[in-house]
C-alpha positions as CSV (number, residue, x, y, z in Angstrom):
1,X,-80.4,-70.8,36.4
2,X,-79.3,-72.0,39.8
3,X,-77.8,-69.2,40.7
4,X,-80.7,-66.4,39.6
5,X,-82.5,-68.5,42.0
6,X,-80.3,-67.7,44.8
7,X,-79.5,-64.3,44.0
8,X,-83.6,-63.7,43.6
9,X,-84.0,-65.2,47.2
10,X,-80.6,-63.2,48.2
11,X,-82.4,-60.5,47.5
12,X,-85.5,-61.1,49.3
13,X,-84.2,-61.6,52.0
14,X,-82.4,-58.7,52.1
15,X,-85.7,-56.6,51.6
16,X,-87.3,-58.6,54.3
17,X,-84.3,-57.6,56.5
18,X,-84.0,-53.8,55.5
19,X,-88.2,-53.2,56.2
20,X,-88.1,-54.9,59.1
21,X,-85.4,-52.7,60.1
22,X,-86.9,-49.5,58.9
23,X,-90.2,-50.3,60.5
24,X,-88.8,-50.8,64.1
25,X,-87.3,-47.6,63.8
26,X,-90.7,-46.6,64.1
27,X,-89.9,-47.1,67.8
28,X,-87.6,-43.9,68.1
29,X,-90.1,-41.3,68.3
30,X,-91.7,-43.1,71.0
31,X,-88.8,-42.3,73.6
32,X,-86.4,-45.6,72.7
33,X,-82.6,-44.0,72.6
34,X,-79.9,-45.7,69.2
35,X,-78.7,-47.9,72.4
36,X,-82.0,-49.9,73.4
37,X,-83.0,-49.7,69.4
38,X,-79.8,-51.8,68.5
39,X,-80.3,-53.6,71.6
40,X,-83.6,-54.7,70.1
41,X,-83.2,-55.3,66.8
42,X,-80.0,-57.3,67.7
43,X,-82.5,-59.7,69.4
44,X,-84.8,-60.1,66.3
45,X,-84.1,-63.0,64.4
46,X,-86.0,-61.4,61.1
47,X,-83.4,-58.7,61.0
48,X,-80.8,-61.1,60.5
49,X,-82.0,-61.3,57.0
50,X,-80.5,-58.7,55.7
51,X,-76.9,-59.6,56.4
52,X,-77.9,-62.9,55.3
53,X,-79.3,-61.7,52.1
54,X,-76.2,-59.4,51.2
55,X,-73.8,-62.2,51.7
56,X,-75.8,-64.6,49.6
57,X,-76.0,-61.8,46.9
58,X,-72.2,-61.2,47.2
59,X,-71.5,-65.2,47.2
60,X,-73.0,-65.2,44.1
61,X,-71.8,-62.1,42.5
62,X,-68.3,-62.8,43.4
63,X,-68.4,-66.5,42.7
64,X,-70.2,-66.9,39.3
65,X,-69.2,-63.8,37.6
66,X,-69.5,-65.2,34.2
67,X,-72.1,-67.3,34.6
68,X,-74.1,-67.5,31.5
């Protein structure tokens, strides 16, 4: 059950991250080049949740496989 519950906030996170993401690129048609986009987003601490949500997913994929 433990480990639904950190898959579930895995994933969440990983949402969070990915929107976040998506909705700064909002900022490109308003003359910001890939460069000071990355730059940016590099310096966001709320789209570090994606990574962080894809390595908690894949921590629990690939260490309880057979978890019942």
């Amino acid at each position: 059950m433990g480990y639904i519950f950190l898959f579930l906030i895995g994933f969440g996170l990983a949402v969070t991250g990915g929107v976040t993401i998506i909705a700064y690129t909002n900022f490109l048609p308003a003359g910001v080049t890939w460069l000071e986009y990355f730059s940016f987003i590099s310096t966001r601490p709320e789209c570090y949740f994606l990574p962080a949500g894809l390595i908690l997913i894949a921590f629990v994929i690939y260490r309880f496989p057979h978890s019942p």
